[in-house]
C-alpha positions as CSV (number, residue, x, y, z in Angstrom):
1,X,60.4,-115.6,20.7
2,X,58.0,-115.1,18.0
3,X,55.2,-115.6,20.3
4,X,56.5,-113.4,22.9
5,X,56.7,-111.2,19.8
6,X,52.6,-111.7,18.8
7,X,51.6,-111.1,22.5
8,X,53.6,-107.5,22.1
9,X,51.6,-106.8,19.9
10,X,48.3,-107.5,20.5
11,X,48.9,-106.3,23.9
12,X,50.3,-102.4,22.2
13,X,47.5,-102.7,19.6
14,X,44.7,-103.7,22.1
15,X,45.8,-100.7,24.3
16,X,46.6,-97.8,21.8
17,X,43.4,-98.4,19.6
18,X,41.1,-97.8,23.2
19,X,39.3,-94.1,23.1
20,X,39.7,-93.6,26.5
21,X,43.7,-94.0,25.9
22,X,43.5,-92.0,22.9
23,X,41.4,-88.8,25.1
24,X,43.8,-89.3,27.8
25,X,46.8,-88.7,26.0
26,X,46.0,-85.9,24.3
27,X,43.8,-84.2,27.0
28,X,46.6,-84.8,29.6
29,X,49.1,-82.3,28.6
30,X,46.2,-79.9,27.7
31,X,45.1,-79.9,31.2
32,X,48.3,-79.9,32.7
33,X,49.7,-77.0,30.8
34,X,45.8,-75.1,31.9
35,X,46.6,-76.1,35.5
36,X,50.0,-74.3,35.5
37,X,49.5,-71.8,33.3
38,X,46.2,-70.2,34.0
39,X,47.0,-69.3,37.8
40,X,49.9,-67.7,36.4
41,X,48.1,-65.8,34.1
42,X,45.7,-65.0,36.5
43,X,48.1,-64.0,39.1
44,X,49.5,-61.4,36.7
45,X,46.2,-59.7,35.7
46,X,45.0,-56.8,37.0
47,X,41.4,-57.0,38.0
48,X,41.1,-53.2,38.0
49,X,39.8,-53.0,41.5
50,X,41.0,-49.9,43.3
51,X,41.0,-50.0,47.5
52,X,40.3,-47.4,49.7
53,X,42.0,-47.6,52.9
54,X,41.4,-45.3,55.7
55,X,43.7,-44.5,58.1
56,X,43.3,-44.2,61.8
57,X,46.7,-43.1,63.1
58,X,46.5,-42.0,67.1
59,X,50.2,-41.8,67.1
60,X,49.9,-38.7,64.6
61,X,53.2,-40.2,63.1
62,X,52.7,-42.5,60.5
63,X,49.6,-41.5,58.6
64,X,51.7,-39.3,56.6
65,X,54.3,-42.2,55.4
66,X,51.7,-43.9,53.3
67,X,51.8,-42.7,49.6
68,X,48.5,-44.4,47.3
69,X,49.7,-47.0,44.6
70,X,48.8,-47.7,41.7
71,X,45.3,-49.5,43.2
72,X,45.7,-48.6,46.6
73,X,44.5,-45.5,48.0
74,X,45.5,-44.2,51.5
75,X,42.9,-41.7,53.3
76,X,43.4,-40.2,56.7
77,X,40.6,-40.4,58.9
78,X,39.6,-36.9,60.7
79,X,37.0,-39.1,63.1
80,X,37.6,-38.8,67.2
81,X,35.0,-41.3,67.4
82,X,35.9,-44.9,69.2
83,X,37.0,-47.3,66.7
84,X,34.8,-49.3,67.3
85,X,32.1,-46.9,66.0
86,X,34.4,-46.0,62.9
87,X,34.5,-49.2,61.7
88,X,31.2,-50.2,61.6
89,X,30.8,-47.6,59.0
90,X,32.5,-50.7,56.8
91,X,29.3,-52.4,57.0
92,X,27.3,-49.7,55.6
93,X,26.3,-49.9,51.7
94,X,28.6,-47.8,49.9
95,X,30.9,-47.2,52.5
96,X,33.9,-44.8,52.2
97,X,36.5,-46.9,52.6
98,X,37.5,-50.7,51.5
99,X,39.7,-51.3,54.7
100,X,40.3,-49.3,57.7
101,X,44.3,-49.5,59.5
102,X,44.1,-48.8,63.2
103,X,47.1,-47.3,64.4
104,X,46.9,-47.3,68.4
105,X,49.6,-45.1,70.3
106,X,51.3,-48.0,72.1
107,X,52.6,-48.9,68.6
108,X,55.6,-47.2,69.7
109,X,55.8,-47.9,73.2
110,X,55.7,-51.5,72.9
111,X,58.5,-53.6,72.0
112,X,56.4,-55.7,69.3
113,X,53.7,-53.3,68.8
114,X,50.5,-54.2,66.8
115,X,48.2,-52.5,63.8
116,X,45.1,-53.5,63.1
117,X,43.1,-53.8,59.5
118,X,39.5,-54.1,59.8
119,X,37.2,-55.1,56.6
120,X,34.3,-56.3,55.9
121,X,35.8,-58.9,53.3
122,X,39.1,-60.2,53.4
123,X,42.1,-58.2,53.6
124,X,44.3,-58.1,49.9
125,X,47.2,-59.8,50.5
126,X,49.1,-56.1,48.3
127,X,47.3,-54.0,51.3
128,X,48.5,-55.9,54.0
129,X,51.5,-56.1,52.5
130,X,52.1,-52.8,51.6
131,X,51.3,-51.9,55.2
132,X,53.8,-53.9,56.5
133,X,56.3,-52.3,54.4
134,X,55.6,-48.6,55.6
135,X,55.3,-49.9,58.9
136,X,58.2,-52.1,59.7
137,X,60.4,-49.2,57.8
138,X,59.4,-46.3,59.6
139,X,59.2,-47.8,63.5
140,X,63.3,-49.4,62.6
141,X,64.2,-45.6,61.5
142,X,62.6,-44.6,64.3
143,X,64.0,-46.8,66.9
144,X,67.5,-46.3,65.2
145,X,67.4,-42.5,65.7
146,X,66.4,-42.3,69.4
147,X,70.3,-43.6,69.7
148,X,70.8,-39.9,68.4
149,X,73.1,-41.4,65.6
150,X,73.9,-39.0,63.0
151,X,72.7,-39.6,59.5
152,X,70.8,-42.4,60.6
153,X,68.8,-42.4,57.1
154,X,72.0,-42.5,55.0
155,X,73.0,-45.7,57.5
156,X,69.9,-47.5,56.9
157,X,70.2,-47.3,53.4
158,X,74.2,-48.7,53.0
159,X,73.1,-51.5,55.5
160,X,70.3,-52.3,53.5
161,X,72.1,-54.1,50.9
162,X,71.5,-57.3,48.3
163,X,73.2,-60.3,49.2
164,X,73.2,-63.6,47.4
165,X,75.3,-67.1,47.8
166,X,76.3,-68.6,44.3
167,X,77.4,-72.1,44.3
168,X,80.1,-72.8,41.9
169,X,80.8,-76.4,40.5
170,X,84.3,-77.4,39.2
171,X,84.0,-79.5,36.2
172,X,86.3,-80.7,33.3
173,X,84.3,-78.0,31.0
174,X,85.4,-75.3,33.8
175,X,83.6,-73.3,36.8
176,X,79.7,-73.7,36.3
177,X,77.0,-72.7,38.4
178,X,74.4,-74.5,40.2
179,X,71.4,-74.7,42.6
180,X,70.6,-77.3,44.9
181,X,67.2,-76.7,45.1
182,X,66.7,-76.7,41.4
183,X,69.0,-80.2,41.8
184,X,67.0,-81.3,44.6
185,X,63.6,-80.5,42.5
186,X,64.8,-82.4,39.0
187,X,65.6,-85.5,41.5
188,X,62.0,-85.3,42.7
189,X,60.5,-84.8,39.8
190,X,62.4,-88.1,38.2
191,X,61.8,-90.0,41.6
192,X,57.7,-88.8,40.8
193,X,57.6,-89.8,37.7
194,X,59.0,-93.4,37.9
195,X,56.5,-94.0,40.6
196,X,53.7,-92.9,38.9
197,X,54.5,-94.8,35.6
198,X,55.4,-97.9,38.2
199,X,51.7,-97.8,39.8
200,X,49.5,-96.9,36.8
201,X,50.6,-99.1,34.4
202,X,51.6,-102.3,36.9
203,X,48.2,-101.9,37.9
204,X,47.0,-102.2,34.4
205,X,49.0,-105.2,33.8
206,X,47.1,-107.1,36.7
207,X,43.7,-105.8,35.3
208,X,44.4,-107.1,32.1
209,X,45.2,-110.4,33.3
210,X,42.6,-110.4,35.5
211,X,40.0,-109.6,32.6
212,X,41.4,-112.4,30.3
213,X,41.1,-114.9,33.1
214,X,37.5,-114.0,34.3
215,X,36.3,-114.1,30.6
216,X,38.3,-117.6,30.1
217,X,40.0,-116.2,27.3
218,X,43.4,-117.3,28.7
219,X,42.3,-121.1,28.3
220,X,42.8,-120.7,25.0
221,X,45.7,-118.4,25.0
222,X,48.0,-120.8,27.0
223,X,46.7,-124.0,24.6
224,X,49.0,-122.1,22.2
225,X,51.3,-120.2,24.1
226,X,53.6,-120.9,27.5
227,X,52.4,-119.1,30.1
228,X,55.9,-117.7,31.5
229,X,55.7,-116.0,27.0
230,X,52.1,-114.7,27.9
231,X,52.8,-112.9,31.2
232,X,56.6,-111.8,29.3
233,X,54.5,-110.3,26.5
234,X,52.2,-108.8,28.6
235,X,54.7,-107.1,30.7
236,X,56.6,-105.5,27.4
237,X,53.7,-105.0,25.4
238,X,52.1,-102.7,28.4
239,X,55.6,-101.1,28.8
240,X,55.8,-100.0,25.4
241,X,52.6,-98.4,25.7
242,X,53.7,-96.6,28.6
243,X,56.5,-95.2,27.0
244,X,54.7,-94.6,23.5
245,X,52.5,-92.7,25.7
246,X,55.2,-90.4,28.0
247,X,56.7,-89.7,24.2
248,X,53.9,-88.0,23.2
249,X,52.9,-85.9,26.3
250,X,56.6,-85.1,26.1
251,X,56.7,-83.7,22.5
252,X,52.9,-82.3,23.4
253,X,54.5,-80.6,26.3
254,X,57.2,-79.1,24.2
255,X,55.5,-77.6,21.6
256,X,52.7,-76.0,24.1
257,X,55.8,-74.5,25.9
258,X,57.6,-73.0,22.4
259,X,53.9,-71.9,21.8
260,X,52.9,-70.2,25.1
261,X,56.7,-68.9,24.9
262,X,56.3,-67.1,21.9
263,X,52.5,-65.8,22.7
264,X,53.8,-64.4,25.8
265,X,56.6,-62.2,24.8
266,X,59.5,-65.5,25.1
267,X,61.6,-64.4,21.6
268,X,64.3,-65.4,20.6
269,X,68.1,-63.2,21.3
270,X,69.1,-61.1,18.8
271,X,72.6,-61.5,18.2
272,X,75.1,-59.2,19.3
273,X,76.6,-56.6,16.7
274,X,75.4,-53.6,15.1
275,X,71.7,-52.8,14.0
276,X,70.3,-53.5,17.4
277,X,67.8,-51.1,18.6
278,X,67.3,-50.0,22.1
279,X,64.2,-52.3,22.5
280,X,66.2,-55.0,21.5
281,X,69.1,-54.5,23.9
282,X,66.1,-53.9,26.8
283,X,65.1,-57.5,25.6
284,X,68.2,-59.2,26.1
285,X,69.2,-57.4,29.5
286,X,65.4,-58.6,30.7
287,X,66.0,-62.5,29.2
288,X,69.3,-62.3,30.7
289,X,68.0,-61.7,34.3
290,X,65.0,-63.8,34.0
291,X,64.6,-67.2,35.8
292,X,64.3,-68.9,32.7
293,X,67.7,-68.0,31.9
294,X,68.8,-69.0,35.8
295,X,67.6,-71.9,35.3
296,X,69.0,-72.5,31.5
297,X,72.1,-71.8,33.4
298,X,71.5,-74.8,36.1
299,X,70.9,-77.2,33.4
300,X,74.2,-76.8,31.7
301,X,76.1,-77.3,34.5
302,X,74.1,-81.0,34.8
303,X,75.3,-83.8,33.2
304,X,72.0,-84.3,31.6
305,X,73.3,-87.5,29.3
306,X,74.2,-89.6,32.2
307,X,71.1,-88.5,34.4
308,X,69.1,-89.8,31.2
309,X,70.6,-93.0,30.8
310,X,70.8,-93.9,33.8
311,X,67.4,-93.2,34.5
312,X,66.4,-95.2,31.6
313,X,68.1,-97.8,33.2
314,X,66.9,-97.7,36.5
315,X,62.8,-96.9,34.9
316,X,63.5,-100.4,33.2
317,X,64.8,-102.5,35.8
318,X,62.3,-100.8,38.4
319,X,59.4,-101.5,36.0
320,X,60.4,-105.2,35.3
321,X,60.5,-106.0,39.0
322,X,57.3,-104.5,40.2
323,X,55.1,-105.7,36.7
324,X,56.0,-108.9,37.1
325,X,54.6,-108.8,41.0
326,X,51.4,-107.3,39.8
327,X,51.3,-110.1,36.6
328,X,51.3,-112.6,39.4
329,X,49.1,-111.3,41.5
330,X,46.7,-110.4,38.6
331,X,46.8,-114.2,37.8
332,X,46.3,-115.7,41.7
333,X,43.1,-113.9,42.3
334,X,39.7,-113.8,40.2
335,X,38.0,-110.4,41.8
336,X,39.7,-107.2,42.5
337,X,38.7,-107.1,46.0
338,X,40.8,-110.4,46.5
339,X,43.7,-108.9,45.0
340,X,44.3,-105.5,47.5
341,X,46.1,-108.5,50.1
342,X,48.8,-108.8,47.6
343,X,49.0,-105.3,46.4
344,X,49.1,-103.2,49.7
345,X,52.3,-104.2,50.6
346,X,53.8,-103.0,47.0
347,X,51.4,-100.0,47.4
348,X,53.4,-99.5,50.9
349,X,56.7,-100.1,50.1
350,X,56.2,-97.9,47.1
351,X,54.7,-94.9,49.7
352,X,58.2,-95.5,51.7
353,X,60.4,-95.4,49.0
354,X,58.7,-91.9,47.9
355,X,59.1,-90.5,51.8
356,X,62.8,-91.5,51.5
357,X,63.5,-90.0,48.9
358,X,61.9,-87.0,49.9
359,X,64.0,-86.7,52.8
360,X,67.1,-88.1,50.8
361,X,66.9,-84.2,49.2
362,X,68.3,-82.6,52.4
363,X,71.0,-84.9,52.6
364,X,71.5,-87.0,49.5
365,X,74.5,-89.1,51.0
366,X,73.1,-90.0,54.3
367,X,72.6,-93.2,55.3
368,X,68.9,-93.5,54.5
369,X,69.1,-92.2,51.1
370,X,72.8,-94.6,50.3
371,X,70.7,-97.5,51.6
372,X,67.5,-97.2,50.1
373,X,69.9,-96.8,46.6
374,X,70.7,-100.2,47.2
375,X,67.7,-101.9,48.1
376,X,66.3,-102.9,45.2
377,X,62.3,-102.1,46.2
378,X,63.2,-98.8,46.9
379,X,66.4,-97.9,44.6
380,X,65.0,-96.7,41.2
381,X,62.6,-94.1,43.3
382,X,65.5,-92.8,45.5
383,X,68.2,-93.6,43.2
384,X,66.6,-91.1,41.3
385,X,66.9,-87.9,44.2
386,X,70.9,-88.8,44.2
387,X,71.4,-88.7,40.4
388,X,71.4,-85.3,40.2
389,X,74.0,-84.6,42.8
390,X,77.0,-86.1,41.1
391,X,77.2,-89.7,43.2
392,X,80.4,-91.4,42.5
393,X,79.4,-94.2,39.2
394,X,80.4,-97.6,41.2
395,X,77.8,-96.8,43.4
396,X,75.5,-96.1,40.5
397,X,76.6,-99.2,38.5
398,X,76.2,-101.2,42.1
399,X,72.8,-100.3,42.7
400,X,71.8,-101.4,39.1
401,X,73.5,-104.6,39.2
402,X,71.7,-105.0,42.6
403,X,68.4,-104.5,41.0
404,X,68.2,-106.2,37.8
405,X,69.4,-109.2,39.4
406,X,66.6,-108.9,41.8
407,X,64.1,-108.1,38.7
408,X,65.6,-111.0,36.9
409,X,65.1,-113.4,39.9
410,X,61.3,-111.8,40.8
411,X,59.9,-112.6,37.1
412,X,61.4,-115.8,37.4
413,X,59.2,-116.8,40.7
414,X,56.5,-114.3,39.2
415,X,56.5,-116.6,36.2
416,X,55.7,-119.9,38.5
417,X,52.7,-118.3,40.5
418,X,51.6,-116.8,37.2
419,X,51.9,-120.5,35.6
420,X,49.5,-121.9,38.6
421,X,47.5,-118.8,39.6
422,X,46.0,-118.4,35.6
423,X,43.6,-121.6,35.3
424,X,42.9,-121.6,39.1
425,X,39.3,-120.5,40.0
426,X,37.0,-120.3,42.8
427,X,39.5,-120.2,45.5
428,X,40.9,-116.9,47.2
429,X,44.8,-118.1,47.8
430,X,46.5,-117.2,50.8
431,X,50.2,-116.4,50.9
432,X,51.0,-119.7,52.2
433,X,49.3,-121.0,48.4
434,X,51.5,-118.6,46.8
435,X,54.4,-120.2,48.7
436,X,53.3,-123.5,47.7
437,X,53.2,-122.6,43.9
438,X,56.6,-121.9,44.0
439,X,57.8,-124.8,45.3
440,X,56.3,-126.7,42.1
């Protein structure tokens, strides 16, 4: 155990101490949190840019229903001309008008009429969508009031009403509610993450063994060492470094979130009682309606604990079964080209597992996502989509005994191909070698 123990650690330090580990891991959430955040803050920008958008209305109805915005002017065009001719004036340097809307007079006669916006560049998605809006709203009041009902405005507007479904869960701590497209998206993001972490640092497991047997280093590793204590510390040593590593993006992550937070106007509640000032109250009524606070409210009504442990549980079991494949592998072959036989079909079955449990989201008690659960190559990915959604524990408990008894028996055949496959050179074995090897 000692030795196991030594390997660890040469294996953590070996990794940790490398630069481009060290740039990674701090760069990572960096560019993440520029990747999400930036588009956002671009989105909400306002580039200044004021459009001018003329209005050719042969109807003579709905030029008048447009009213200029805040950087969109309207501007009815007095021009008999074809409009073909009109909007070539768009063309022109220094033309009047940024867009042109082409109203034609069978926009009322048709059943799904049509309006045209002509432009030179592309059309703002605010113009066209303000045009929609005036549009659609004027041709339904329209339509509405050649039935000659009375107070057809005032009928419009109690029809027109906001309407929302709310689930409710009942729980021991009382009614909560929840979303089960937030659900569904917490599932995916778990089911993500293990197979990232799975295929990044599985594969460098079997680079590292790969690199200490080209170099010949492992001769004199294994003059000292077992082989089955090598590839065991191998396996943990690179695991902890995975999981050193996920620690820090994931106090990295939190602190750039309290700090964008409290840059952009995210302040804590003042509490309720006397002394708070009109601003204040605003505050709270705006945090209160936010989707942050939604989606505070979707969190308490998870059972976060179990969803953690459990996914601890399944990350650990999934990990030990596919590192130990990739250990093996690593130590049958001697070139990297030799080793894609062996690692496509992990590669493929991992693929699978991520489509299941995609499609596991609409229905997380289907057949396809309860069997996957069980299968051991594809439970901790899909396992992962059901969590969230409150599965009964025996089935849980079932699929984990089902896969750690799997893991258990993979690094135990892992360990006799790695025991052959490390001082074997020159040859490219086949699956029927690997076969062989573990009948010795």
């Amino acid at each position: 155990m000692n030795k196991i123990w030594i390997i660890i650690q040469r294996e953590f330090m070996t990794k940790v101490r490398k630069k481009s580990f060290i740039i990674l891991t701090l760069l990572m959430p960096l560019i993440m949190a520029i990747v999400v955040a930036v588009p956002a803050l671009l989105a909400q920008a306002d580039s200044g840019e004021t459009f001018t958008v003329g209005i050719v209305d042969n109807t003579g109805i709905y030029a008048k229903e447009f009213k200029d915005r805040e950087n969109i002017k309207f501007v009815v065009v007095d021009d008999k001309r074809p409009i073909e001719e009109i909007t070539n004036q768009l063309k022109v340097e220094g033309a009047l008008y940024n867009q042109i809307l082409y109203i034609p007079d069978t926009l009322t006669q048709a059943k799904d009429g049509t309006a045209l916006i002509y432009s030179v560049e592309e059309t703002p998605t605010e113009v066209e969508r303000e045009v929609n809006y005036v549009l659609r709203d004027k041709i339904r009041t329209d339509r509405l009031s050649a039935f000659n009902l009375p107070n057809v405005e005032e009928i419009i507007k109690s029809a027109d009403v906001g309407f929302s479904v709310k689930t409710i869960r009942k729980t021991d701590d009382g009614d909560k509610e929840s979303d089960a497209t937030f659900t569904a998206l917490i599932g995916l993001f778990l089911s993500t993450f293990i197979y990232m972490f799975i295929m990044a640092y599985g594969s460098m497991i079997m680079n590292s063994v790969m690199e200490e047997k080209t170099n010949r280093i492992v001769e004199i590793i294994v003059s000292s060492v077992k082989p089955w204590q090598l590839m065991a510390g191998k396996i943990i040593g690179v695991g902890l470094v995975g999981l050193f590593q996920m620690a820090i993006w994931g106090t990295m992550i939190v602190g750039i979130s309290l700090t964008f937070g409290t840059i952009y106007g995210v302040t804590t509640i003042p509490e309720t009682g006397a002394g708070i000032t009109p601003e204040q109250m605003a505050q709270m009524q705006e945090m209160a309606n936010s989707p942050v606070a939604d989606i505070l409210k979707f969190v308490g009504a998870m059972d976060f604990v179990s969803i953690t442990i459990f996914f601890v549980l399944f990350f650990i079991g999934g990990y030990l079964l596919f590192a130990s494949l990739f250990a093996a592998f690593g130590a049958a072959v001697n070139e990297m080209q030799d080793a894609s036989q062996f690692t496509m079909p992990i590669i493929m079955i991992f693929i699978f597992a991520l489509y299941a449990a995609m499609f596991s989201i609409e229905n997380p008690n289907g057949p396809l996502a309860v069997w996957c659960s069980y299968i051991p190559l594809t439970s901790p990915i899909v396992m992962m989509v059901r969590m969230p959604f409150d599965i009964p524990v025996w089935s849980v408990l079932l699929s984990l005994v089902i896969l750690y008894i799997t893991a258990i028996a993979t690094t135990i055949l892992s360990s006799k191909i790695y025991r052959i496959g490390i001082l074997m050179y020159g040859q490219k074995p086949s699956m029927k070698d690997l076969i062989k090897w573990l009948r010795y």
